[in-house]
Each structure stands twice: as structure tokens, then as C-alpha cells.
C-alpha positions as CSV (number, residue, x, y, z in Angstrom):
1,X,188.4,191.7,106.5
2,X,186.9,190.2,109.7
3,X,186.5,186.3,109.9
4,X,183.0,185.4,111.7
5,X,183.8,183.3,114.7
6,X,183.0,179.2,114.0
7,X,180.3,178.1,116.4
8,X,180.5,176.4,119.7
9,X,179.7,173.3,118.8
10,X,182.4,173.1,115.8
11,X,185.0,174.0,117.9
12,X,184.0,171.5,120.7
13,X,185.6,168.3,121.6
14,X,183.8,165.4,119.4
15,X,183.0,162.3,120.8
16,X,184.5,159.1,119.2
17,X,182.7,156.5,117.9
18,X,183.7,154.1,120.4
19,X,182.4,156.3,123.5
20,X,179.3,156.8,120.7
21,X,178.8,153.1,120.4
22,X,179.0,151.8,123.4
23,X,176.4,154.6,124.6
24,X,173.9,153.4,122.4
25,X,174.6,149.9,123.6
26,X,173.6,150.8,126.9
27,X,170.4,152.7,125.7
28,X,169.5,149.2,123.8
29,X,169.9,147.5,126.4
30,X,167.8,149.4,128.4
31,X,165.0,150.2,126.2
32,X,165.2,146.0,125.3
33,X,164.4,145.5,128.8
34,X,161.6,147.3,129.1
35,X,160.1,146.9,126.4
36,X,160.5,143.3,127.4
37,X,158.9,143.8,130.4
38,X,156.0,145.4,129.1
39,X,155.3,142.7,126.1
40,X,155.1,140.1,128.7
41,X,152.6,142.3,130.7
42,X,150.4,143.5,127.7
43,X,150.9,141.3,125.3
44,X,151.8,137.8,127.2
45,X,154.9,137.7,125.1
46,X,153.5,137.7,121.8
47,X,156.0,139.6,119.9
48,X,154.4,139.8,116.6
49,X,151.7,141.6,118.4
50,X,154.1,144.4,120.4
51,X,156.4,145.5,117.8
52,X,154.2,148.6,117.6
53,X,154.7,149.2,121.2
54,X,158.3,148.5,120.9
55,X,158.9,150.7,117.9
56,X,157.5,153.5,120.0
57,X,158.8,153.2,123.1
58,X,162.2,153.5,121.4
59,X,161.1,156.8,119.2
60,X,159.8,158.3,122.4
61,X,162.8,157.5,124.2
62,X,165.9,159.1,122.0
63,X,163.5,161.8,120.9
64,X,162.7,162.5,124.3
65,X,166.3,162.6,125.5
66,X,167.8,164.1,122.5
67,X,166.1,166.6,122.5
68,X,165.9,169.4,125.2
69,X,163.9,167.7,127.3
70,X,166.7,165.6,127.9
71,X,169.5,167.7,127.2
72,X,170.7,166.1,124.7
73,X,171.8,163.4,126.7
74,X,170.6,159.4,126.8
75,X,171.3,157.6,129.7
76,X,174.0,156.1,127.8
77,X,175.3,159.5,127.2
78,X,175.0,160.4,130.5
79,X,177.0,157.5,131.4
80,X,179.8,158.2,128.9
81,X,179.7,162.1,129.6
82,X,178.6,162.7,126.1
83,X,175.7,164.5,124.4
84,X,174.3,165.9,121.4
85,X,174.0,169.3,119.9
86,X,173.0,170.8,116.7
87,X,175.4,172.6,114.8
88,X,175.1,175.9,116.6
89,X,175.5,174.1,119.8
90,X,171.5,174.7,121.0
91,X,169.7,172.1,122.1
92,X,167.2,169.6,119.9
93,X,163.8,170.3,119.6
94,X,161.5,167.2,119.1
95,X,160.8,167.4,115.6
96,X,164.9,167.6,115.0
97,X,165.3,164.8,117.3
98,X,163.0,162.6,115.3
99,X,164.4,164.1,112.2
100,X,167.9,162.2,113.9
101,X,166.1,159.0,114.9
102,X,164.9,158.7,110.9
103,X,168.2,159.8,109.9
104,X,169.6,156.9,112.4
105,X,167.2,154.1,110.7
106,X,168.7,154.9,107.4
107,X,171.9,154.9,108.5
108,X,171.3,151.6,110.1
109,X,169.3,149.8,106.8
110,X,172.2,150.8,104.4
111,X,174.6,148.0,106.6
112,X,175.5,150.2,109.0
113,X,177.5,152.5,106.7
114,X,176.0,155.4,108.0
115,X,176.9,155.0,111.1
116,X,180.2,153.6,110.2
117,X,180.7,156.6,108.3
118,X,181.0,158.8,111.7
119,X,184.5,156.6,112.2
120,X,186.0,158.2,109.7
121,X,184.0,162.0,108.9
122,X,186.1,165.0,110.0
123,X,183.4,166.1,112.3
124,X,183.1,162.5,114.1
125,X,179.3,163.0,112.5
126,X,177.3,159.8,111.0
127,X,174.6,160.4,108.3
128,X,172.0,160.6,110.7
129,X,174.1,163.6,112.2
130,X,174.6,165.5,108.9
131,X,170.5,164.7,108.3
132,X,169.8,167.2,111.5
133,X,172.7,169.1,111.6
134,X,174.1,167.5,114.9
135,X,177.2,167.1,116.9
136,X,177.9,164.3,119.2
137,X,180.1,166.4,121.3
138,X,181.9,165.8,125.1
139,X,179.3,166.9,127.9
């Protein structure tokens, strides 16, 4: 009886939550500056008034570079030679990579367990991987 062949992506090296951590660091960091930068020019600092602005400037940034657009790969990622796949090892599509970023806030509001959780899964995946099907696998 043949065996179908496991997919790409399962077989690939997965990234550790250390290299995933500290890439997300760097993409906080990054989006908190400019997001900075912008509430002082639009908003003259008010924070109250630019969480909006900063709530989508993050969206559109992980979605955007999640997703094929930006292979996969945050700047972060970039800088840690990661990125991340779905399950088959194709790229995301935008409605999968904001599937991921929701998956990501719940993983965040539960205490971090869900993304805790990718420390110690099999697949090195968090919740907000297993929510859209996604590797974080070596680029």
C-alpha cells in the first residue's frame, strides 16, 4: 500500500520559539515607533485618540507581510532567517494572515498561553498557528 508523501512544510526545519520571540520583538519595536511617530504628527500625542490608528497600522503590517505580499516574512523574520507557511508550505493569503493575527490576539489575552504553547507543541506551532494552519518554519 503506498504512503502519500507528508508535505513540505511538515518535513521542514521549525523555527524555535526563541528565534520566534525575539522576531516579533523586533517587529514591536518597529511598528511602536512608528506608530509613535505618527500619533505625535496626527494626533499631537493624544493616545486615547490614535489607538485606532495604532491597532491598524499593526493589522496592516503582519497581514501584509505574512501574507504573500511579504513572503511570509516580517522584518523580524527577515532578520532571524525565518518565515511562515501554511501547512502545505504555500504562501498566506490576506484573509489567512488576518485569520493568524486574530488567532495571535487570542493567544495573547488567554496570558500568553497560546503563544507559550508553541514552546512545547510537536510542530513548534502556537494556537494562533493551529487557528490558520501555519508553520513558522527556517527561511
Amino acid at each position: 500500500m503506498a504512503t502519500t508523501p507528508a508535505p513540505i512544510a511538515a518535513t521542514t526545519d521549525k523555527a524555535g520559539w526563541w528565534t520566534r520571540f525575539f522576531a516579533i520583538l523586533i517587529d514591536s519595536i518597529g511598528v511602536g515607533i512608528v506608530s509613535g511617530i505618527l500619533t505625535s504628527i496626527l494626533y499631537q500625542g493624544d493616545t486615547g485618540a490614535a489607538s485606532g490608528l495604532q491597532t491598524l497600522l499593526g493589522v496592516a503590517y503582519f497581514c501584509y507581510f505574512w501574507s504573500s505580499y511579504g513572503q511570509g516574512q516580517t522584518l523580524g523574520m527577515r532578520a532571524l532567517n525565518i518565515k511562515v507557511v501554511k501547512t502545505d508550505g504555500s504562501y498566506l493569503d490576506l484573509a489567512g494572515a488576518f485569520l493568524r493575527y486574530i488567532g495571535l490576539i487570542i493567544s495573547c489575552l488567554v496570558i500568553f498561553i497560546g503563544v507559550i504553547w508553541a514552546a512545547f507543541d510537536a510542530h513548534k506551532q502556537g494556537w494562533h498557528d493551529k487557528i490558520a494552519n501555519t508553520y513558522v518554519v527556517r527561511a
